[in-house]
N, C-alpha and C positions, 0 to 999 in steps of 0.2 A: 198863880198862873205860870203856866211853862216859857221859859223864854229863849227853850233852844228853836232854830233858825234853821237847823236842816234835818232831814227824815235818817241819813244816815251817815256814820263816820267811818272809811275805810282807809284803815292805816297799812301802810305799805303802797309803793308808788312801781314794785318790779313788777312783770306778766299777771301774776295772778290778784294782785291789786288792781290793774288797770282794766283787766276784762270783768273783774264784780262791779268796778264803779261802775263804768260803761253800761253793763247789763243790768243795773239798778235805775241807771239813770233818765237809759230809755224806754226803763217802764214809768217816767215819770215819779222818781221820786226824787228829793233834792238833795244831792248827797257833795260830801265834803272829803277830800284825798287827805291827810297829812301822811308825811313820809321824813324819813332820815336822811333819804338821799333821791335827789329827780332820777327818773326811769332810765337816763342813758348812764347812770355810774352803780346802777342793779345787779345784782348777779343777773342775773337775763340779758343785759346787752353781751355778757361773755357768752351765751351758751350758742354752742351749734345749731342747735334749733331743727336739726329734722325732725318732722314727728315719727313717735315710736316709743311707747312709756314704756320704757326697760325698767324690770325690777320695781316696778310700785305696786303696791297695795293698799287695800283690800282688792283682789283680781277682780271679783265678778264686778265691784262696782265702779273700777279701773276702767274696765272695757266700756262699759256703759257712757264715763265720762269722757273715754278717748274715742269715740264715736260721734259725742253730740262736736268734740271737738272736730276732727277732722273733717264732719262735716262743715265747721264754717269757715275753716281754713282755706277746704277747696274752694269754698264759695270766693272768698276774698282775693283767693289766687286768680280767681277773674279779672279783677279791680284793678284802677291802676294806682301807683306810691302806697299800696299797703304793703311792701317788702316782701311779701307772698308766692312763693311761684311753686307750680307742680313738677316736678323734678324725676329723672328716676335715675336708678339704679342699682347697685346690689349690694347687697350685707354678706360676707362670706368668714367659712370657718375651716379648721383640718379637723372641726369632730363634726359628725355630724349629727345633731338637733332635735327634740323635737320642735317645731315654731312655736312659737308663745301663740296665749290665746286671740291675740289683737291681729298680728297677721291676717286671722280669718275677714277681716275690714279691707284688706286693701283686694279688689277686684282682678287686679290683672297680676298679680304674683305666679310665679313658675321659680322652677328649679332653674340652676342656671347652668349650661351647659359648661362643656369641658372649654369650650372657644371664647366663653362671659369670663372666666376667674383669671386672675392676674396669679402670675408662676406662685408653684409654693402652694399654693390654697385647693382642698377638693373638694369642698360644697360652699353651694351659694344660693341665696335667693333674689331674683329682681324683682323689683316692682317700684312703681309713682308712689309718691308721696308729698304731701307741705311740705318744701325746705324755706326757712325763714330767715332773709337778713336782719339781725334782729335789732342795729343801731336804726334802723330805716322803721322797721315794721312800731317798735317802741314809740319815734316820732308819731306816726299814720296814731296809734293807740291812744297820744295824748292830742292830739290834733280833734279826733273826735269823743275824747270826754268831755272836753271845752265845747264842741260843737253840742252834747248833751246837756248844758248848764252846769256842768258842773267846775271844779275848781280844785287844782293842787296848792297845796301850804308844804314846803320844804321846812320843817319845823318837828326835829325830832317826840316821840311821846313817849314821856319818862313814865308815866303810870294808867290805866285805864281810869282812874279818879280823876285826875288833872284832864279828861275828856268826857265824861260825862255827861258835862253838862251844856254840848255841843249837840244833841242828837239821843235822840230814846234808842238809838240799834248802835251797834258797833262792830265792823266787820276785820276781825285780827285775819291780814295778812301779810306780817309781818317776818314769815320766811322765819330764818334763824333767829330772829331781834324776837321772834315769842319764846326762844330760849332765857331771858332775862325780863322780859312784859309780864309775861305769867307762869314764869319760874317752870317752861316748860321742859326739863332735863333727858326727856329722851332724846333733843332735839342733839342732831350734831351736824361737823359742818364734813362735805366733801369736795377737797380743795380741787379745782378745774381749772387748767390751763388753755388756753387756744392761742395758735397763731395765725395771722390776718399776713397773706401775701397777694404778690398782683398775679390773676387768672393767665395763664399760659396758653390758654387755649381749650380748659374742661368744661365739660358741661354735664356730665352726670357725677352721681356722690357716689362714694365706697365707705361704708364700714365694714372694719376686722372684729370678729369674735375672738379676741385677746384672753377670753377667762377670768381668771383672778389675779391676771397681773394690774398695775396700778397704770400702765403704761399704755393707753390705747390708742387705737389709731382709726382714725376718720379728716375724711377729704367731699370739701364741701361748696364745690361752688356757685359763685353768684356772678354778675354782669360783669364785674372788672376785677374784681377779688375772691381770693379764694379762703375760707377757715379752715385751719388744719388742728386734732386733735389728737390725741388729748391727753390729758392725765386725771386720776382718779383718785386723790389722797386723803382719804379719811382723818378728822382728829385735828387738820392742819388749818390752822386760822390767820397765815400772811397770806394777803391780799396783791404783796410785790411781786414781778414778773422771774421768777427762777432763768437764769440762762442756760443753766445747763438742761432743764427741763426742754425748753426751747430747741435746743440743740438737738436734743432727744425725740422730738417732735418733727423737725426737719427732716432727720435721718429716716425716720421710718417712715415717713409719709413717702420722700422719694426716692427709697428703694422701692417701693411697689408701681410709684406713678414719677420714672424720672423726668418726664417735663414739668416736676417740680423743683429739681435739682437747682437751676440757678433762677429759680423765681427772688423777685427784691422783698424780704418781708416789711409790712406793713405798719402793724401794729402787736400787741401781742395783750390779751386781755385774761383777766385771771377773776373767776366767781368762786362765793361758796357757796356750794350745794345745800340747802336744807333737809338733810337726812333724817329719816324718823324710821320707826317698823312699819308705822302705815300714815296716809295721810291722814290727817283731823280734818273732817268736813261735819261741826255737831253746833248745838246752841245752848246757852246756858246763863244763867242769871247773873247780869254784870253790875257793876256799882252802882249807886242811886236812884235803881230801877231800872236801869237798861237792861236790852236784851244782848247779850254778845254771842257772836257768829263767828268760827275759826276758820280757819280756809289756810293751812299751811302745811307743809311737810309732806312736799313735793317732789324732794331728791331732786332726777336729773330729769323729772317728766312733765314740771311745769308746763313748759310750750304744750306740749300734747294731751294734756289735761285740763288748760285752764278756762275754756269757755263750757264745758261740760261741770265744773265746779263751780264755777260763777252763777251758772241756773240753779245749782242746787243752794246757794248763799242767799241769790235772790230771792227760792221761793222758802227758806228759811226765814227770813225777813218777816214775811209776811206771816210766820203762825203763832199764835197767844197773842 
């Protein structure tokens, strides 16, 4: 007779961990978190968090999931302490684009006039979007996995065998830690910087179409704090805050928006990206009969993918 205790084990405790638990759990099943590290020390508490899945694949099923997402973002951006707010503004570049296919999602996007782009720049586009304080939203995310019965264990998993016998399902989203779980080597990481200062007075966000420089620049803000981005470093696996990077982040932010110029900075938070060619959303036969369910390799589109990935975990769960 079976003597596991919960319907399913979802390892990983960052965005796309907590919105499978979540969506498992309030469908009534009784599922169980273990993680390496709680949700605020994630790469996800560092990310900027506009939605907008740059550069992830598979497209078509990209779109699909960044739709079931943003729809419950906006929904949430109702809510109050989900970290959630509708925001707008504009993404601008000197080349100009065609828009990615996800744009077609946002409703009120226009070109942005010669009077919208800050000096320097000739094409832009505005539009609303989720921007997500994501130390806050994280909070709001474990606040209602607990309120779904379920439960985090801070308790690294060295193997899927040393879990098995917790649970017949098992949901790997373990971000880059499934680079060494199940030896998965396309995975790699891309190193992300941000810095947290005090809000000067913004209220709309700006990203720069920088290319393929590693050096990017986004300005992001929230109630009393502002994030500032970013950096883009492939291959690099310190997690310590670089200064000069910082510095570098400073500068370019407030040459475009100088009432950033003597903002006090905050904090300064540094994630890896879980980089792959595409993500893994598949199922396959895990140790001692369990079912295993991947759900990782997200790159930098986590936020804007993960509750459109979480339905499909969920309803993976559920076939054989």
């Amino acid at each position: 007779m079976s003597t596991r205790v919960h319907d399913v084990v979802v390892i990983g405790a960052g965005i796309i961990g907590l919105t499978t638990a979540i969506t498992l759990a309030e469908a009534g099943q009784r599922v169980l978190v273990r993680a390496a590290e709680p949700p605020k020390h994630t790469t996800s508490a560092a990310a900027g968090a506009l939605w907008g899945p740059w550069m992830a694949e598979p497209a078509a099923l990209v779109l699909k999931w960044a739709k079931h997402t943003l729809d419950v973002l906006t929904e949430l951006a109702t809510q109050p302490d989900t970290g959630v707010r509708l925001a707008t503004g504009i993404a601008v570049s000197n080349i100009e684009r065609v828009p990615s296919d996800w744009v077609q999602l946002l409703r009120d996007r226009r070109r942005c006039t010669p009077q919208d782009l800050p000096r320097g720049y000739r094409h832009g586009q505005r539009y609303t979007a989720p921007l997500v304080d994501m130390p806050r939203h994280l909070g709001y995310l474990t606040h209602r996995l607990h309120a779904a019965g379920a439960a985090i264990e801070i308790s690294p998993v060295s193997s899927l065998d040393a879990i098995a016998n917790l649970a017949p399902h098992i949901v790997n989203c373990t971000g880059l830690g499934a680079r060494s779980l199940i030896a998965d080597e396309h995975l790699y990481p891309i190193r992300g910087q941000h810095v947290v200062v005090n809000n000067p007075g913004l209220t709309d966000f700006l990203e720069v179409d920088t290319g393929d420089s590693l050096d990017l620049i986004g300005i992001y803000p929230h109630e009393d704090h502002v994030v500032l981005g970013g950096s883009a470093q492939p291959h690099i696996w310190d997690r310590r805050p670089n200064p000069i990077v910082t510095d570098g982040i400073l500068d370019r932010c407030a040459t475009i928006e100088p009432r950033l110029r003597e903002a006090q900075v905050l904090d300064v938070r540094v994630g890896l990206r879980p980089a792959r060619h595409s993500v893994r959303l598949d199922t396959e036969e895990g140790p001692a009969g369990t079912r295993l369910i991947h759900n990782y390799g997200h790159g930098g589109a986590g936020v804007s993918l993960c509750w459109g990935c979480a339905a499909v975990a969920a309803e993976l769960s559920t076939q054989g």
